[in-house]
C-alpha positions as CSV (number, residue, x, y, z in Angstrom):
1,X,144.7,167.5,10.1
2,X,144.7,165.7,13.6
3,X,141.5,165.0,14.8
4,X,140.5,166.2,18.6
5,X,141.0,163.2,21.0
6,X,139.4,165.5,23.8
7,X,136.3,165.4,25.0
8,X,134.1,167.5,27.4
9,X,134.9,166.4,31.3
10,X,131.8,164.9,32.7
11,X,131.1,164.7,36.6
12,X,131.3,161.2,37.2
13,X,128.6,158.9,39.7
14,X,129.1,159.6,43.3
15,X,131.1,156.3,44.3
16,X,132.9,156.6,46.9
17,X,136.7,154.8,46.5
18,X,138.4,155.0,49.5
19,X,141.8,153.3,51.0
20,X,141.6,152.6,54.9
21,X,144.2,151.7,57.0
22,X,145.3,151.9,60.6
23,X,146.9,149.1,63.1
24,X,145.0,146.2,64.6
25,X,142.1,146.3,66.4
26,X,141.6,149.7,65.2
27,X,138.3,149.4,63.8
28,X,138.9,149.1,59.9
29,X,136.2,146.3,58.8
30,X,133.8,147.7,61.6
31,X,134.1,151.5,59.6
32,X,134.3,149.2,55.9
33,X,130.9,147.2,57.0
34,X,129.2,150.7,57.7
35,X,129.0,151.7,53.8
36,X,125.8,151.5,52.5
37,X,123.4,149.2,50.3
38,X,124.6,145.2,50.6
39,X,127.9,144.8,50.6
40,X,130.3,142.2,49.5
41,X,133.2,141.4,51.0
42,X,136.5,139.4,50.1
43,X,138.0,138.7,53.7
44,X,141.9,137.7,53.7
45,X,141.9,137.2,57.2
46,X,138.6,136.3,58.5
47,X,138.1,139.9,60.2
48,X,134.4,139.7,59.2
49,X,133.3,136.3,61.5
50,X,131.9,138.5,64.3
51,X,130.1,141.1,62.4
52,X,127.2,139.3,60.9
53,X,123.7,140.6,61.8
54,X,125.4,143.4,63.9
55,X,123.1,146.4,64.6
56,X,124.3,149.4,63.1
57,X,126.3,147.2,60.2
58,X,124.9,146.3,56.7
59,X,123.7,143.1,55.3
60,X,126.5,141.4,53.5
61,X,128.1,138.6,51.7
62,X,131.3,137.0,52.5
63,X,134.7,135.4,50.1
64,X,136.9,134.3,52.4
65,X,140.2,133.9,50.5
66,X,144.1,134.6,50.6
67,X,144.5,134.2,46.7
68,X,144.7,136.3,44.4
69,X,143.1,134.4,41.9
70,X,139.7,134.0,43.7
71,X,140.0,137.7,44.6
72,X,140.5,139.0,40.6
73,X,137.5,136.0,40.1
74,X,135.0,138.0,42.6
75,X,136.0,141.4,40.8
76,X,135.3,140.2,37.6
77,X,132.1,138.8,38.8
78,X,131.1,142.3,40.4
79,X,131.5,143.7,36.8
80,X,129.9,141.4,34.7
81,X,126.7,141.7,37.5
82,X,126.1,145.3,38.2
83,X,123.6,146.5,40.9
84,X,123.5,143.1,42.6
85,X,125.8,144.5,45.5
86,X,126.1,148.5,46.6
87,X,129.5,148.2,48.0
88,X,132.5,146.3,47.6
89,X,134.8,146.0,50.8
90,X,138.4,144.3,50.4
91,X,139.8,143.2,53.9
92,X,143.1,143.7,54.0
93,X,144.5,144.2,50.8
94,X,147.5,143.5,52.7
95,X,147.4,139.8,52.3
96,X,146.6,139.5,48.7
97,X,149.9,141.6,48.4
98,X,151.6,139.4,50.7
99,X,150.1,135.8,48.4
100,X,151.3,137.4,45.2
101,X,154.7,137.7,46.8
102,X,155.0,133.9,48.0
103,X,153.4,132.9,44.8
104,X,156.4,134.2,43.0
105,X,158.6,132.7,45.4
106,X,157.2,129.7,45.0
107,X,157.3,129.8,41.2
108,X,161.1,130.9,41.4
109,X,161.8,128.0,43.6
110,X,160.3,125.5,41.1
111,X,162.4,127.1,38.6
112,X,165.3,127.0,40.1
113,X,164.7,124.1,42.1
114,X,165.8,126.1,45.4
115,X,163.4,127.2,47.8
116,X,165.4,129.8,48.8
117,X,166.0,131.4,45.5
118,X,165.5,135.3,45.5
119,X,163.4,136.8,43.3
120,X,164.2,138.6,39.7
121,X,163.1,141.4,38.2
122,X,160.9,139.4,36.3
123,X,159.2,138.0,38.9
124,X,158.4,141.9,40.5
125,X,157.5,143.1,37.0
126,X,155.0,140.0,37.1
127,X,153.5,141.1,40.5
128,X,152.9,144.6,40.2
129,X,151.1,143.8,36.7
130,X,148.7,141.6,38.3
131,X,148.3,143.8,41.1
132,X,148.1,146.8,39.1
133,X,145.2,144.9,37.3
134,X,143.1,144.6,40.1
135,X,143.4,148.5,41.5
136,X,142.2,149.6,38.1
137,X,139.2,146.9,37.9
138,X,138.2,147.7,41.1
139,X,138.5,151.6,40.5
140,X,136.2,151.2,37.6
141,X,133.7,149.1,39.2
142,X,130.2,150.9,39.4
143,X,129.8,150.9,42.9
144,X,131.5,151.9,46.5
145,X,134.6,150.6,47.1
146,X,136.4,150.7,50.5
147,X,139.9,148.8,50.7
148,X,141.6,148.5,53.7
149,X,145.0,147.6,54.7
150,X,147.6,147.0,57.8
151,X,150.0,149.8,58.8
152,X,153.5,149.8,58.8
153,X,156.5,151.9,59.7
154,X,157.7,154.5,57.2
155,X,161.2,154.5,57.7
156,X,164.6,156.4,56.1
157,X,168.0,155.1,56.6
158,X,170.4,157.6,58.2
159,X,174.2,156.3,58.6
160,X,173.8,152.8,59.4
161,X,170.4,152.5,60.8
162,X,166.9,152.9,59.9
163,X,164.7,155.7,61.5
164,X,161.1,155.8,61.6
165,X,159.7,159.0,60.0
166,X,156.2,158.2,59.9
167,X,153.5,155.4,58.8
168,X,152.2,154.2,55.7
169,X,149.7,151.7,54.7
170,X,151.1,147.9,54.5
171,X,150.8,147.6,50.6
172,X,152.2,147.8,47.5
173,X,153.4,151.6,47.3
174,X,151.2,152.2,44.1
175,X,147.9,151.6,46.0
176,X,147.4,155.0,47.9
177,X,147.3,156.6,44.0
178,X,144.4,154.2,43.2
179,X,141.9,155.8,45.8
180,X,139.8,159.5,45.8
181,X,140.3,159.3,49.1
182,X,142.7,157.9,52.1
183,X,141.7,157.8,56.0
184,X,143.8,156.6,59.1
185,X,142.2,155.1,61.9
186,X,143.8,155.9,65.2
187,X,142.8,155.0,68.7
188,X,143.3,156.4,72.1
189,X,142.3,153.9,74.8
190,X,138.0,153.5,73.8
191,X,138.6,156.5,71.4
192,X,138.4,156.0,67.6
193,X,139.2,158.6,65.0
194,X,139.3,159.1,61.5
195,X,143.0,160.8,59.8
196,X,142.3,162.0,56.3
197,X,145.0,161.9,54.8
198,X,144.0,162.4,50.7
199,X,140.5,163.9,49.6
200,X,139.8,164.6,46.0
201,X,135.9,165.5,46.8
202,X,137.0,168.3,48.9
203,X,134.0,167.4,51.2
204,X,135.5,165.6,53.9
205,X,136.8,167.1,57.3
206,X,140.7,167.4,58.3
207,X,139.9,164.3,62.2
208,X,136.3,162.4,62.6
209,X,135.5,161.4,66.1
210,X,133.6,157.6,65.9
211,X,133.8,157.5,62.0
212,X,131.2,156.1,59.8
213,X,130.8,155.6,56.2
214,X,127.9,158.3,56.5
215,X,130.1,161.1,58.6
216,X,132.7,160.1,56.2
217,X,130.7,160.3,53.0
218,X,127.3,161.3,53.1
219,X,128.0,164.8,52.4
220,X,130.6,164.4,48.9
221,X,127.4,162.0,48.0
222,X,125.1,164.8,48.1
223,X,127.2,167.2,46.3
224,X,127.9,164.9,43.5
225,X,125.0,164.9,40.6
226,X,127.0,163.7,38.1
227,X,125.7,160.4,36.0
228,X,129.3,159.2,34.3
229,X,131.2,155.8,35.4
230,X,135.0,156.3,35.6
231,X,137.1,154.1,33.1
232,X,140.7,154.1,33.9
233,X,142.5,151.8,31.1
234,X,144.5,148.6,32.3
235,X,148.0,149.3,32.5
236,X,148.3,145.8,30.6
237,X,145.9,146.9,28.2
238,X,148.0,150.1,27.6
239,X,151.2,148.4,27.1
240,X,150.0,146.0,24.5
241,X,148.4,148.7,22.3
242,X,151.8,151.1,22.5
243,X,153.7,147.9,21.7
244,X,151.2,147.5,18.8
245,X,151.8,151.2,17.9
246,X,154.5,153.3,19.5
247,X,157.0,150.2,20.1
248,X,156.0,148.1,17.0
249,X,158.6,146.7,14.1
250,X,155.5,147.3,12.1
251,X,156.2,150.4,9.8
252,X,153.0,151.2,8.6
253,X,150.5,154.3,9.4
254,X,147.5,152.5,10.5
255,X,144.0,154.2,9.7
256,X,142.0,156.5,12.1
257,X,139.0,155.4,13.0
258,X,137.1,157.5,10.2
259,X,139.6,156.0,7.9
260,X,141.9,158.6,7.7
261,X,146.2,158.3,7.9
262,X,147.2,160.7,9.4
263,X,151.2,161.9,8.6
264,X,153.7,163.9,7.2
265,X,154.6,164.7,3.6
266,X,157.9,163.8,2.4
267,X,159.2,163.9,-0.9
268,X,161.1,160.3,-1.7
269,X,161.9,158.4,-4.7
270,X,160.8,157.1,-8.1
271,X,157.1,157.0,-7.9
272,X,157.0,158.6,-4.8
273,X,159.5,161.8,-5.8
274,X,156.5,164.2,-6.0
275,X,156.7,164.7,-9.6
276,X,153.4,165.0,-12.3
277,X,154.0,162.6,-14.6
278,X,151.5,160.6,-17.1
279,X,150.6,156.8,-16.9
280,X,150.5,154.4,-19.7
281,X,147.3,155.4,-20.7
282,X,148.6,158.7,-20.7
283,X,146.2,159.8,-17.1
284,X,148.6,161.9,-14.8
285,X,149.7,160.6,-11.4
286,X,151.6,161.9,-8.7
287,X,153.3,160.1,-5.9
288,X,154.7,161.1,-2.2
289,X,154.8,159.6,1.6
290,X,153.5,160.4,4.6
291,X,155.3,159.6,7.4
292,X,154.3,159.6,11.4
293,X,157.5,158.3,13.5
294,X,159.2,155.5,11.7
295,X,155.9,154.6,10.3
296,X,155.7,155.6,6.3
297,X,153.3,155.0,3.5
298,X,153.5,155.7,-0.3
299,X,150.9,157.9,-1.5
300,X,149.3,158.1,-5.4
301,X,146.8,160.5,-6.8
302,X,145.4,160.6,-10.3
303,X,143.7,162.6,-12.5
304,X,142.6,166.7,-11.6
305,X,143.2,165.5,-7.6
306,X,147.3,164.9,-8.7
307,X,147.3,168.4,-11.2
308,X,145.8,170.3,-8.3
309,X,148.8,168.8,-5.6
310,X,151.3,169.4,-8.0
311,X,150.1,173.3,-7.6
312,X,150.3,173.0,-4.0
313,X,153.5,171.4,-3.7
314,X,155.0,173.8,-1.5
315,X,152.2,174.0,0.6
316,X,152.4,170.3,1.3
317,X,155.9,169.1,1.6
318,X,156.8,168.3,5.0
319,X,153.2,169.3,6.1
320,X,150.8,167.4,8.2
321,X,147.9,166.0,6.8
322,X,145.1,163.5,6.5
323,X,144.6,161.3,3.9
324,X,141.9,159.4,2.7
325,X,141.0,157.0,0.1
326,X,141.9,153.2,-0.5
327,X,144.8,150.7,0.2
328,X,146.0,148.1,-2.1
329,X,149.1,146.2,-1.4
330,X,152.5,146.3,-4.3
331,X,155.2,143.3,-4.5
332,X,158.3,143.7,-5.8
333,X,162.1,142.8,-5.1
334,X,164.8,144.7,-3.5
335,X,168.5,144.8,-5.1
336,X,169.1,141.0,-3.4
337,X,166.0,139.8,-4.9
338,X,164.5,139.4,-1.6
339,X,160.5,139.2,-2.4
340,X,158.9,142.7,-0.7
341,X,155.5,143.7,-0.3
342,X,154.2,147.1,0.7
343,X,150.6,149.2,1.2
344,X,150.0,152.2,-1.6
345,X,147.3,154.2,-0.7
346,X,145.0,155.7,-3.8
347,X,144.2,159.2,-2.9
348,X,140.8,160.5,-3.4
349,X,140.6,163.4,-1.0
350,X,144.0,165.6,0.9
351,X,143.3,167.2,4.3
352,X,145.6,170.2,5.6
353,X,145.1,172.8,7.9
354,X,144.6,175.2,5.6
355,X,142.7,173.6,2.7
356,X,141.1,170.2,1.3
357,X,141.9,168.8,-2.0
358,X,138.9,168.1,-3.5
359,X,136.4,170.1,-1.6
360,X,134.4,167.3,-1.6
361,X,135.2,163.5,-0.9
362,X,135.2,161.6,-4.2
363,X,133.8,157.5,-4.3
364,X,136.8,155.5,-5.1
365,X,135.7,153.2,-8.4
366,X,136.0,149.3,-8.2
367,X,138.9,149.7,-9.5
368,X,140.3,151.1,-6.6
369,X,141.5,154.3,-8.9
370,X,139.0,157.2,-7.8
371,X,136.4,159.1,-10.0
372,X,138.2,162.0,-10.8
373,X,136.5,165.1,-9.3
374,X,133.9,167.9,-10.9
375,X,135.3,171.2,-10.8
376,X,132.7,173.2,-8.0
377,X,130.2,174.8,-8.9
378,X,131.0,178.5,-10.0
379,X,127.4,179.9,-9.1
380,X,125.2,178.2,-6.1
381,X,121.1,178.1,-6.0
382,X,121.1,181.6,-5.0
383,X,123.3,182.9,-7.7
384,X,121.6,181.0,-10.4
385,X,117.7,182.0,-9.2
386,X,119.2,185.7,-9.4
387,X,120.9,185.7,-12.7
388,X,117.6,184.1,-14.1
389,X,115.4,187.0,-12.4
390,X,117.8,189.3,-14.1
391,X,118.3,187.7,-17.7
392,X,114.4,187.0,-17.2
393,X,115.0,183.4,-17.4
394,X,111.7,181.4,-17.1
């Protein structure tokens, strides 16, 4: 039987991650240097040099860098060091975008010892993984985040030209996912505003006259008591465990983490045909697979545990279940006399929907054969304490 991988939803910490974005001069590190706390900033394009000790503004730190590198260094060191900053402001994410890009140009050129050379698919898959990277370190980061980035024209193609439909933020066209929320600055003459354009609080108002981080914010703060840090897994992280599991060559169940393998029964052949048989010193056995995917594994059983499935045969065949007890790993040859080895696990307790084989989970001996199982008990406490009130037992 599958074990539940749910759990109960939990509100998570009010942190606010937010993707800002408008055209220049708009006001974007102005409304970024508003958020609360002290605040550290990687700068891509020396926005911040004016801002220090503003009234109005917080106290902050500055990285000013255009690579990638130092900015996935500064993240890392935000993570490891918790509650030494409130808020983390990236500004423009724009330009780390736009350094990943040359860097693979750069490395193509090398390669191919052409500056000009255009870039392969290989050289994109290797940019949006890094990027990718840092969206979900940053998401997960216990604290504010505000990212802001240049805008651009969103634009279709119709016949032979292109028509602008709209605008977008100037990064890679992943990012606006990333954030709970998305606001776009726009100006008229002196007059700033706030655009939101995505709001998972539900908090926030449709246009914000002179924006702040507290007009912006202050109220999906309040209404947010929950104590849970979000964890969104690494897309690289991901991959390498489905290659490990879903995409692997390897074609063996691996255990659950309460030891369990989890599969379905198949009958297949010799010792694993699903037939009672006795061993050489005459103990029964029994023999099957499970299966999950491609995966397989030979099952045994001994003793009452392999009389009792031979009962349920029917019940199990082509079943799932969960199976416990311990591994040990069988040599042999195959018909070229190619050397094989495979894993055969030693039953000592069946799980099914519907029933467990024993009742009770039974200690494998040294051996690696397990203790073969007490029948239960026909009468419990209760039943025993009254049959000796009524036979006047003392």
């Amino acid at each position: 039987m599958t074990a539940n991988p749910f759990r109960a939803a939990e509100a998570v910490a009010p942190r606010v991650k937010c993707l800002i974005y408008g055209p220049s001069g708009v006001g974007k590190t102005y409304l970024s240097l508003t958020a609360p706390g002290k605040v550290a900033v990687i700068d891509t394009e020396g926005g911040t040099a004016f801002y220090a000790n503003r009234a109005g503004l917080s106290s902050f730190d500055v990285l000013p860098t255009k690579t990638f590198n130092d900015a996935t260094r500064a993240v890392g060191y935000l993570r490891d060091h918790p509650g030494e900053y409130e808020t983390l402001v990236i500004d423009p994410v724009t330009v780390l975008y736009e350094t990943l890009q040359d860097a693979a140009q750069v490395r193509r050129g090398r390669a191919r010892n052409d500056v000009e050379a255009e870039l392969e698919m290989l050289d994109w898959n290797a940019i949006k993984r890094a990027y990718k990277a840092l969206m979900t370190d940053i998401i997960n980061l216990p604290m504010h985040v505000i990212v802001t980035a240049r805008e651009r024209d969103e634009t279709i193609k119709q016949g032979r030209e292109f028509v602008k439909i709209g605008v977008k933020a100037d990064a890679e066209k992943s990012t606006p996912y990333y954030f709970d929320t998305i606001v776009r600055l726009t100006a008229k003459g002196d007059k700033r505003a706030a655009v939101i354009e995505k709001d998972r609080t539900g908090t926030l108002p449709s246009d914000v006259p002179v924006p702040s981080f507290a007009k912006l914010f202050s109220k999906a703060i309040a209404a947010n008591t929950g104590t849970a840090e979000r964890h969104i897994d690494n897309d690289q992280d991901a991959a390498e465990r489905d290659a490990d599991t879903t995409l692997s060559s390897d074609t063996t169940i691996h255990p659950m983490p309460d030891g369990g393998l989890i599969g379905v029964v198949k009958v297949g052949n010799g010792a694993s045909d699903m037939m009672l048989r006795q061993t050489e010193n005459q103990r029964l056995t029994i023999g099957f697979r499970i299966t999950e995917g491609q995966k397989k594994v030979a099952v045994e059983a001994f003793g009452p545990l392999a009389e009792a499935i031979d009962t349920v045969r029917a019940d199990l065949v082509d079943k799932r279940v969960t199976c416990y007890g311990t591994v040990r790993i069988v040599e042999g040859l195959d018909a070229k006399g190619t050397k094989l080895s495979w894993p055969v696990l030693t039953l000592s307790r069946i799980q099914t929907p519907d029933f467990t084989l024993p009742a009770v989970s039974v200690a494998p001996e040294p051996s690696g054969e397990p203790v073969e199982a007490l029948p239960p008990p026909l009468f419990d406490a209760d039943d025993l304490a009254a049959l000796d009130r009524e036979t006047g037992a003392a």
